[in-house]
C-alpha positions as MATLAB code, in Angstrom:
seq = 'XXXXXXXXXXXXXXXXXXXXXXXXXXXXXXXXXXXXXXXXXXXXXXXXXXXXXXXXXXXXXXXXXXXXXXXXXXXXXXXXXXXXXXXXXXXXXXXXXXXXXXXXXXXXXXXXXXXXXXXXXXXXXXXXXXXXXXXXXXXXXXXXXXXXXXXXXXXXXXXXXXXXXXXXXXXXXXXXXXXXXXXXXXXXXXXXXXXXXXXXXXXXXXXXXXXXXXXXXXXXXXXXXXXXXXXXX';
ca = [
    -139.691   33.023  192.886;
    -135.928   33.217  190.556;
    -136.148   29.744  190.595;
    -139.307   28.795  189.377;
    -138.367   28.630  185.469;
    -135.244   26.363  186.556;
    -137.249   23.813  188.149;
    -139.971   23.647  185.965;
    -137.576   22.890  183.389;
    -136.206   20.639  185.530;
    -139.179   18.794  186.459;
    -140.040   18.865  182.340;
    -136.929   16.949  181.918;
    -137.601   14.391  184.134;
    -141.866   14.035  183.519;
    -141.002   13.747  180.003;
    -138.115   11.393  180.347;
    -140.475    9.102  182.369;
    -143.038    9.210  179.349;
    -140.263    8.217  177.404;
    -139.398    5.241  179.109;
    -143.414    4.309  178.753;
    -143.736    5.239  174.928;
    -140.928    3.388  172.474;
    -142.423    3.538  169.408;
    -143.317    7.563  168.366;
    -143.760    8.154  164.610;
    -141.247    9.692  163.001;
    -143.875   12.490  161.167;
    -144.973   13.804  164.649;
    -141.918   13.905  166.093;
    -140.786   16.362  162.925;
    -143.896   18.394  163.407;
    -143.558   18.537  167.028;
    -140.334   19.527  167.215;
    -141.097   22.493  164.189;
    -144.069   23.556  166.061;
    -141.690   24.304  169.064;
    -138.813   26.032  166.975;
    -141.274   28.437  165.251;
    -141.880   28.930  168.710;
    -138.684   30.364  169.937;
    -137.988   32.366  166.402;
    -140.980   34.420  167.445;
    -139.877   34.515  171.328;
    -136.651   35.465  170.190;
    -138.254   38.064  167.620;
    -140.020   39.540  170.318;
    -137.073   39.955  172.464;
    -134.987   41.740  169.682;
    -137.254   43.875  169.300;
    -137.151   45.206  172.803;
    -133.556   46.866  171.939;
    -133.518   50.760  172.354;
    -130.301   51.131  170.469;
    -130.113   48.605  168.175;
    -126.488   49.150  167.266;
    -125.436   48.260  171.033;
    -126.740   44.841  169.711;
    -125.324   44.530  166.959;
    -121.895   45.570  167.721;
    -121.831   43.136  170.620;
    -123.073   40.087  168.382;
    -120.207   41.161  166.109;
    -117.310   41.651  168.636;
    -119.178   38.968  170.458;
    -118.618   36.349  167.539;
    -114.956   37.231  166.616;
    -113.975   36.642  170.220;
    -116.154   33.636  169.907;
    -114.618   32.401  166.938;
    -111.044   33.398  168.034;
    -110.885   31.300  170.867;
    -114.038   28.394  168.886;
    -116.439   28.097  171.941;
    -118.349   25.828  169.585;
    -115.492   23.480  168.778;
    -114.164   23.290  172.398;
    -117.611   22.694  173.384;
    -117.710   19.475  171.160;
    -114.455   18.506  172.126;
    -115.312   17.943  175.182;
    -118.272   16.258  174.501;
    -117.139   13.978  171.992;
    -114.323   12.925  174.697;
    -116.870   12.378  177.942;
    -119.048   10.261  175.234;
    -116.002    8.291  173.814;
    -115.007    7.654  177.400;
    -118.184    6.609  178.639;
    -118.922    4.453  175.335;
    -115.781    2.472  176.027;
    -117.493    1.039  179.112;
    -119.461   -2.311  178.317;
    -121.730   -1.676  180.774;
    -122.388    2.735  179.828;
    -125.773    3.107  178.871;
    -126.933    5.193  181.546;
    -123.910    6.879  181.488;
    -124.356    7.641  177.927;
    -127.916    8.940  178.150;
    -127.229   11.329  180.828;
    -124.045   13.144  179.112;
    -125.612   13.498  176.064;
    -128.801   14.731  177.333;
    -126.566   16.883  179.378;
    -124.525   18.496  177.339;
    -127.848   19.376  174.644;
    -129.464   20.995  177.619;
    -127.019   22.669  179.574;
    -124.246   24.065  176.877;
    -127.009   26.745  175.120;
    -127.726   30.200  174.755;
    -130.767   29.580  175.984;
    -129.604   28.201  179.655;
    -127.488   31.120  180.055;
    -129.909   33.653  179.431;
    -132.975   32.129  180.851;
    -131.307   32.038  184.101;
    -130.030   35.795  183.980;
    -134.038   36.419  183.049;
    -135.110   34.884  185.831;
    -132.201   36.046  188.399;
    -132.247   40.073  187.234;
    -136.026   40.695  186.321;
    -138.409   37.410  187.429;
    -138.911   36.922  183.481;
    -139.639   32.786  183.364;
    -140.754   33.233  179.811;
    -137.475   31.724  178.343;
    -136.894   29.134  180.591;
    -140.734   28.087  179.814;
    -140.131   27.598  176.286;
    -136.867   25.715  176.906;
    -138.694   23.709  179.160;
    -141.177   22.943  176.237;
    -138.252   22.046  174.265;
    -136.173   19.869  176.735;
    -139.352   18.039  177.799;
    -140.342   17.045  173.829;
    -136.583   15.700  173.453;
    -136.318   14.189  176.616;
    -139.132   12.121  175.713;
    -137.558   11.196  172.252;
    -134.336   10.437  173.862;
    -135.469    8.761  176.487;
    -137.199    6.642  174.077;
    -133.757    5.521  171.822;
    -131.594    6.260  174.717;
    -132.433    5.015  178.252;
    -132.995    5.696  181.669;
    -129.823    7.567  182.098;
    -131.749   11.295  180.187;
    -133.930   11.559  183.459;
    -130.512   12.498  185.672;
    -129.775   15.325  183.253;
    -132.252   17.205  185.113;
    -129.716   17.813  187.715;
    -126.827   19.375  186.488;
    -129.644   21.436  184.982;
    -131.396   22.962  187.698;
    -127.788   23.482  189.439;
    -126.066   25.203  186.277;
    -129.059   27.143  185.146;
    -130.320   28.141  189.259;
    -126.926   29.763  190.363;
    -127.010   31.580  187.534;
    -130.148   33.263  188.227;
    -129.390   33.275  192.131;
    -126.097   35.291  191.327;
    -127.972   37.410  188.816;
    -130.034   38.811  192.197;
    -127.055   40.230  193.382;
    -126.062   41.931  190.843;
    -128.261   44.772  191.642;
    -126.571   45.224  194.985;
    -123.422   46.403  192.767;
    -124.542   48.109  189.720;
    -126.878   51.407  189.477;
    -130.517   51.036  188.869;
    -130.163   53.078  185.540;
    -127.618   50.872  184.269;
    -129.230   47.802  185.161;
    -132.127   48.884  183.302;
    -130.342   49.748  180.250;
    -128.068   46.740  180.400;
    -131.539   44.084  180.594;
    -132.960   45.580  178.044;
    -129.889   45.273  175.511;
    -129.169   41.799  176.614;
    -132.399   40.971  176.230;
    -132.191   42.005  172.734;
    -128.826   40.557  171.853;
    -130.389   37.077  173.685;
    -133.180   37.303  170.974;
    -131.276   37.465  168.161;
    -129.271   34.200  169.671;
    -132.661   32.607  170.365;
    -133.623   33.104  166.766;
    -131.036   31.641  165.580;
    -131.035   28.627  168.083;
    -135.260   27.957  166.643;
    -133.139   28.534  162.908;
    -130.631   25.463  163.585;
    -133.953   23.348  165.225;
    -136.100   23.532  161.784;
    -132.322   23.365  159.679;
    -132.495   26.036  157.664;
    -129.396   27.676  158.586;
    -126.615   26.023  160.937;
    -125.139   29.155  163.612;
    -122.956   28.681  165.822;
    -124.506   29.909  168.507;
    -122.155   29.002  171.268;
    -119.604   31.650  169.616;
    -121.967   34.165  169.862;
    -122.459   33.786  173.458;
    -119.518   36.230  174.489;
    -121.729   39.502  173.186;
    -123.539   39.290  176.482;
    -120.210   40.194  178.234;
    -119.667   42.574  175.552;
    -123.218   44.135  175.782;
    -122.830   44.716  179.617;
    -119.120   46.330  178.839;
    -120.518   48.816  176.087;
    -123.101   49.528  177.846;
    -121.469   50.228  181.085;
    -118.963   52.491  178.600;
    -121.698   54.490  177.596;
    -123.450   55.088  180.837;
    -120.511   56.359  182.451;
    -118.650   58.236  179.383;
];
């Protein structure tokens, strides 16, 4: 079913936001270990999907025109922007806990490479693998949120499952519009060009480099554009 990864990653949010609420008090080592486990985790899932590419230089020339528009118009900043203002207007509430919890649990889950295309995975070729693994990752820090933050982390799950499940419903109808051929060629280059971004999100989790993944997220437009340049030229 498209949207089986979407609500298991939904229902990992909330399960694990529940356990949260039950366990307060989780040591700090296994949290760290936990949470590194998972990250090596996606490096290798992203790995994997780089290495899928047929013509690697579609990738990379979409990661690099990808990141200057990125950077030219600072998806990253804008992106902080306007979370830093939802959180300073729902901290100047005496009563915003809840409030709190779910915008910040929000935001982590929902504004990420891996949202975007684990949805388009799911929607174009009934891969759930991505949204799996984010699920794995959103359910370990919904449960550590849930245990400094509240209550309020469990309601993230919806904004989730509606971002991240009309993406993947719209994906399906993409087929009705573009050619087999260049469907085909266009998965398997966005796949790629997703891997690379997943690397680099697992790369930020176990801090040893900080990307700014968010500005790479316009090479998937980019990707379908060269490759649709090349298919028909």
């Amino acid at each position: 079913m498209v949207l089986t990864g979407t609500i298991v990653n939904g229902l990992a949010i909330v399960v694990a936001a529940i356990i949260g609420l039950l366990v307060r008090n989780i040591p700090e080592k296994m949290k760290t270990t936990t949470m590194q486990a998972i990250a090596l985790a996606v490096v290798v899932l992203g790995i994997g999907m780089g290495l899928k590419s047929e013509q690697f230089l579609i990738v990379i020339g979409s990661l690099v025109i990808g990141g200057l528009i990125g950077e030219k118009i600072d998806l990253d900043d804008r992106l902080n922007k306007v979370g830093a203002w939802i959180e300073t207007k729902v901290g100047s509430k005496k009563d915003g806990s809840v409030a709190k919890a779910f915008v910040t649990a929000t935001l982590i889950y929902v504004v990420g490479a891996m949202a975007i295309l684990g949805a388009l995975d799911s929607g174009l070729r009934g891969d759930h693998s991505v949204l799996y693994t984010k699920s794995m990752l959103d359910g370990f820090s919904a449960l550590i949120f849930t245990s400094t933050l509240g209550i309020g982390v469990i309601f993230s799950a919806i904004p989730v499952v509606l971002y991240q499940g009309g993406i993947a419903l719209l994906a399906t109808q993409i087929n009705q519009f573009v050619p087999p051929a260049l469907m085909d060629q266009f998965i398997v280059e966005m796949t790629a060009t997703g891997g690379v971004m997943i690397v680099a999100i697992g790369l930020n989790i176990l801090g040893v480099l900080q990307i700014r993944v968010a500005n790479l997220l316009p090479s998937i437009i980019v990707v379908a554009v060269i490759v649709s340049a090349l298919y028909y030229l």
